[in-house]
N, C-alpha and C positions, 0 to 999 in steps of 0.2 A: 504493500500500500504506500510505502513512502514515495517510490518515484511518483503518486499523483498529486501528493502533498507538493513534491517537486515542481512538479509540471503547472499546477494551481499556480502557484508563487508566484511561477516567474511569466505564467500568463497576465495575472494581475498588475506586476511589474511593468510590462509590454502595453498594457491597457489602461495603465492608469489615470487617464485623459478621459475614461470614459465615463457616463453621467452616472451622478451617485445613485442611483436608485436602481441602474442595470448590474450594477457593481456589488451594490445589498443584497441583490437578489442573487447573484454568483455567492457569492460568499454563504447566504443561508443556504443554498442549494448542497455546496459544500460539504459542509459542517453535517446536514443531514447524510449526506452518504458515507462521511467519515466515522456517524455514531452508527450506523446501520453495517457497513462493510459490505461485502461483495455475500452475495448468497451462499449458502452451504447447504449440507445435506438433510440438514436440521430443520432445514423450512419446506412446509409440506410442498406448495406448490415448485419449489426448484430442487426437488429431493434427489433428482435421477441424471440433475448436472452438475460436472464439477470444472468450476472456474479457476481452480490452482493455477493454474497456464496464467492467467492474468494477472495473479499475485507476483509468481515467478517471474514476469516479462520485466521489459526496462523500456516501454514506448515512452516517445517526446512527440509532442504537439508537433504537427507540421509546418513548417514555417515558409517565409518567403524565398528562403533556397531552397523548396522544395516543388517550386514554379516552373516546367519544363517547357519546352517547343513543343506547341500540340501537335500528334500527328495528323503525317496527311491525310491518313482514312481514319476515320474515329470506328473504331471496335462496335460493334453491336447496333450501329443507328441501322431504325428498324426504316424503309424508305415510306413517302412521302407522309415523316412525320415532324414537328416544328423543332428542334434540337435544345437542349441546355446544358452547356458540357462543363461538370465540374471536374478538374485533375489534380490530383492531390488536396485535395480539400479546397482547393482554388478556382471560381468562377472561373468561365471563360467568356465573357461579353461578344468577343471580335467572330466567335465561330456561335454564336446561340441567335435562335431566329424566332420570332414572337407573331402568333394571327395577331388580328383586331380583336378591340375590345378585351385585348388581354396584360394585366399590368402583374410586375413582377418586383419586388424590392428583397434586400439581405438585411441581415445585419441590427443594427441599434434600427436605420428605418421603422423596420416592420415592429419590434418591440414599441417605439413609443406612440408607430399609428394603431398596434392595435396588444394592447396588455394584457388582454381577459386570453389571450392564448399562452402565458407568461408567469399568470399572478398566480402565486402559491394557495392560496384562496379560493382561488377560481376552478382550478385545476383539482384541488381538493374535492371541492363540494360537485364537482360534475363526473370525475373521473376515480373518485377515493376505492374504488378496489382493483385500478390498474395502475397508480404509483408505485415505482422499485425503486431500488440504489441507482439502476442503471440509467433513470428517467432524470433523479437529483443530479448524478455524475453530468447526464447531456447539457441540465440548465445550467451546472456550475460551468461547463468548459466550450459551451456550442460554440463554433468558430467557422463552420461553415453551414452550406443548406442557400434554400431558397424560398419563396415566398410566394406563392402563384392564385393570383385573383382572376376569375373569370366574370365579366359584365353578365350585370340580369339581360335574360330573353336574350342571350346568346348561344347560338347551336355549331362549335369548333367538326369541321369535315373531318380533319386529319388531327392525331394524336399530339401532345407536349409529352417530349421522351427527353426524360433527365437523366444523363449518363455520368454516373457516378464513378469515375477511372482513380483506381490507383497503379502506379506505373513508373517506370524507372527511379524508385526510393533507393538510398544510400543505407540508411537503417531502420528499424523499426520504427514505425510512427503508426499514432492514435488521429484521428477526427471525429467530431462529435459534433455532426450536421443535421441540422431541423431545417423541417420542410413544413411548410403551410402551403395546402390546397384550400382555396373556397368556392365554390361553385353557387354565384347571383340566383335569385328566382328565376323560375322555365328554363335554366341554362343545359346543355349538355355538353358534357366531355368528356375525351378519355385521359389518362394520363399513365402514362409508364415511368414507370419509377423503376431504374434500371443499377444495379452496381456489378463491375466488372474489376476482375484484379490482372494483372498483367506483370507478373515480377515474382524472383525466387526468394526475397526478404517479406517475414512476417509482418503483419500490420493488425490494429484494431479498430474496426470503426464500430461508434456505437449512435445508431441513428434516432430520431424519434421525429414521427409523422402525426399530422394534425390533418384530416380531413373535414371538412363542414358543408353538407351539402344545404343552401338554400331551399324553400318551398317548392314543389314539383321541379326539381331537378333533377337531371339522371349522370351519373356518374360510372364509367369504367375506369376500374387502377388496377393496370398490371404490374406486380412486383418482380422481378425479377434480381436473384440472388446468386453470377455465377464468380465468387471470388475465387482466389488462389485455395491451394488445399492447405496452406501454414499460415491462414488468415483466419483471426476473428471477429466474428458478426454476433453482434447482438444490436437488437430492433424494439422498439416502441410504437405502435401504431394505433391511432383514437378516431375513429370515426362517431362522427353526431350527426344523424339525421331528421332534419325537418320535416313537416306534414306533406305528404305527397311527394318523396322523393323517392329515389334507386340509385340501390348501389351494386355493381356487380364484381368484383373484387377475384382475381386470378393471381397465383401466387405461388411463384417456380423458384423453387431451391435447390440449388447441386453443386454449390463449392463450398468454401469455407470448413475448417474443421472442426471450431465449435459455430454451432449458429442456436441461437435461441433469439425466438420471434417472441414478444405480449401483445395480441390483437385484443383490442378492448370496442366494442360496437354497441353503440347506443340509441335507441328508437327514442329522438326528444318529446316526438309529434305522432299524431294519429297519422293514420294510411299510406305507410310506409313500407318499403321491404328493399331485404337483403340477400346477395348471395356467396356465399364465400367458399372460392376453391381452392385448394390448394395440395400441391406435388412436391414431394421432396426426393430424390433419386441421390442414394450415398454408399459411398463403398469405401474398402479400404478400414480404416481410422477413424471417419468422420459420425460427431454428434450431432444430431439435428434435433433441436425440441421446442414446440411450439403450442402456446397456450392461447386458447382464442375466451373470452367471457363474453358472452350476449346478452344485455337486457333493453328485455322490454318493460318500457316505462310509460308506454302509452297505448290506445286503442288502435285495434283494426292495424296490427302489422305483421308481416309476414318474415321468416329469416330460413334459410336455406346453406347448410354448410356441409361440404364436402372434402376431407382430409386423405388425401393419398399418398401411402409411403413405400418406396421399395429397397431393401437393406441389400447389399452382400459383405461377404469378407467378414473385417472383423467391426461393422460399423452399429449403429445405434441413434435409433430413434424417440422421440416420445413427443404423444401426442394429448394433453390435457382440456378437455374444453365444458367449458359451464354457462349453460342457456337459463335465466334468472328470468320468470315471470313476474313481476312485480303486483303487488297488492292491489285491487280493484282496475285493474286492466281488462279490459273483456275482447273477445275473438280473435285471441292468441295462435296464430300459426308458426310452430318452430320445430326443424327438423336436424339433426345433426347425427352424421355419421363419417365413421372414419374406416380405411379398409387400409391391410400394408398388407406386403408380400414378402417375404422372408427368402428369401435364394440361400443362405448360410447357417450352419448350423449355430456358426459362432457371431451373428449379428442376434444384435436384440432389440424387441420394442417394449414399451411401455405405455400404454393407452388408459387413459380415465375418463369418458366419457360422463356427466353429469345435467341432472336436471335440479333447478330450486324452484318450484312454483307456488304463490301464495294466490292464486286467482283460479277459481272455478270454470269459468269460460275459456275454455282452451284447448289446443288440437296439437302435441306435442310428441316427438318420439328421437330417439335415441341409437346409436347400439356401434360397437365396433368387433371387429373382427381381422384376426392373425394369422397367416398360416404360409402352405409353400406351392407353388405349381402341382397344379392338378395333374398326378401322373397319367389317369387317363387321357386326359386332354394332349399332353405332350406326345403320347402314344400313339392315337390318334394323327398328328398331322406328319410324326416321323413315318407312320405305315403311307402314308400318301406319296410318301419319294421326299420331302422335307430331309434337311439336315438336321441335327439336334440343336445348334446355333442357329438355325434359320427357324424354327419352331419356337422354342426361347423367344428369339424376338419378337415374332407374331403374337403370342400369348402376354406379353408386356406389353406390346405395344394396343393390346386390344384394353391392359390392363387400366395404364393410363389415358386411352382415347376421349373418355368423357371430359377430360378436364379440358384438355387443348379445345373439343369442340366447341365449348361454353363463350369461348373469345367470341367477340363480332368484328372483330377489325382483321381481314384475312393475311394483310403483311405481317401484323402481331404474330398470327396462327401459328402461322407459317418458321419465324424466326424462334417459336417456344417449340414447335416439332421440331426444329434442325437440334438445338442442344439437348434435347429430350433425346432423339436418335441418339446424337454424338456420346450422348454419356452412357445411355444403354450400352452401344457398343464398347465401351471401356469397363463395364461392371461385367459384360460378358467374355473380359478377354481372362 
């Protein structure tokens, strides 16, 4: 823990020009992850991950020497979508491209035009059972991220694809970048939200996501998590939904070696609905563990979530998730299942599927399920002339087909089947 006490110091040091009140707010944020420390095995919800790796590291904030010549082909840009290229925790203004009606700010900006996504207070009282260390750690050190408003009664044709690049680092470094989406009344968008690693030195990002959809607004956010394999990810993501909006939420994971996600989804407003999918494909070494909490807090909303995980080697999974019907809500629709495939003897998962419901009126269910390729099925397409590797693929690839379908943007589709394929092929070698 002490390099963050370090890292703290001398951020404050480097910042100290800035206005007291962002400053106060760094400093309590702090202090709370200092009393609280990094999770351990002890706490029920983070029982089956262990963050030693983060104690043991030595990451240093990124700094302005860590400012490269962007490349010529930016990695992953999905085509004709608007671009936001952040490289080591570094905007890139000169290479990011913006429709109309869409305005974007960083930094202290967005803090003092808009505090209620900021205030300890705030955040507390909307968000109180999805605060960690890892949320206090991002307010105490955010140094990067972006800020992205959409105009009311605005409908974007083509996607804002935020590429998150880390890439040619010298040594270990942390960032700890917040992102605000908001989405105006009747507005639609999609937004990808993209991190890519590109380099044989470890790094730690630890992110935290603010979504807000306006009144009948519809919303797509594709996450996309394919870091290096000696990188750590861990994520904070809060979605609030107004009366009449959608949100449809796809979310691909296959790098990183530890990755743990907290998705925290709130129904603010009546007649609403959710869908949330998400794939996680890990081999090797790699942990993946991802906690989603859904409440509804209001009438007449629907939520829809689908967890898919496929293990080999010696890797590990877990999947925790809790649908909260809240007290005098009425025509509760909420469904949540989780399904993984286990290829190795020596991968494991860990799945807790839960429900809390204090409302009567309500249409709710549950369930997950573990296991390995169906021998007859594989039996089956090897007696057809199949290879056993070509069988393998088809039987995953039919495993995870629902999720990639769910997309509606077919370049998106398209670029989440190619690393889907590409890493299949590497779990099956």
């Amino acid at each position: 823990m002490k390099y963050f006490r370090d890292e703290f110091d001398s951020f404050l040091d480097l910042n100290k020009d800035e206005n007291d009140t962002l400053i106060k707010l760094r400093k309590k944020s702090f202090e709370n992850f200092m009393e609280t420390g990094l999770p351990t095995s002890k706490w029920e919800d983070w029982q089956f991950t262990n963050f030693s790796s983060l104690n043991a590291g030595d990451f240093r904030l990124s700094s302005a020497n860590d400012v490269i010549k962007p490349p010529g082909i930016v990695p992953g840009q999905i085509p004709h979508s608007h671009l936001l290229l952040i490289i080591n925790g570094h905007y890139q203004p000169g290479l990011s491209k913006l429709p109309k009606n869409v305005t974007i700010s960083s930094g202290a900006d967005h803090y003092f035009s808009h505090p209620e996504f900021y205030s300890h207070k705030n955040m507390e009282s909307k968000w109180s059972k999805g605060l960690n260390p890892f949320y206090s750690l991002n307010t105490s050190m955010m140094n990067s991220g972006i800020c992205v408003q959409v105009e009311e009664n605005t409908v974007l044709s083509n996607p804002i694809q935020i590429i998150y690049l880390t890439t040619a680092i010298q040594n270990e470094i942390m960032n700890h970048p917040r992102f605000v989406f908001e989405l105006g009344n009747n507005s639609k968008a999609t937004f990808v939200e993209h991190y890519i690693g590109s380099t044989s030195i470890g790094y730690f990002n630890n992110c935290v996501t603010l979504v807000e959809l306006g009144q009948n607004s519809f919303m797509d956010h594709i996450r996309i998590q394919e870091e290096t394999s000696g990188s750590h990810h861990v994520a904070n993501s809060f979605y609030g939904l107004s009366q009449g909006s959608t949100l449809n939420v796809n979310n691909t994971s296959i790098g990183s070696s530890l990755y743990r996600h907290n998705i925290n989804l709130k129904f603010c407003d009546a007649n609403s609905s959710a869908n949330y999918n998400a794939l996680s494909l890990v081999d090797n070494e790699q942990h993946h563990d991802q906690r989603i909490i859904v409440e509804h807090s209001s009438d007449s909303c629907q939520s829809n979530q689908l967890f898919k995980y496929i293990l080999s080697d010696e890797s590990s999974g877990v999947f925790n998730g809790k649908v909260i019907v809240e007290e005098h809500t009425r025509q509760t629709d909420a469904n949540q299942s989780n399904k993984n495939l286990v290829l190795s003897p020596s991968a494991l998962m860990n799945a807790n599927p839960q429900l809390e419901i204090y409302a009567e009126d309500v249409k709710c269910s549950h369930g997950s399920t573990t296991g390995q390729i169906d021998p007859e099925a594989l039996f089956y397409l090897k007696s057809r002339g199949l290879s056993h590797k070509k069988s393998m693929e088809l039987i995953m690839n039919g495993f995870i087909s629902d999720i990639s379908e769910l997309v509606n943007d077919k370049h998106i589709s398209e670029y989440l089947n190619k690393i889907a394929s590409q890493q299949l092929q590497k779990i099956m070698k």
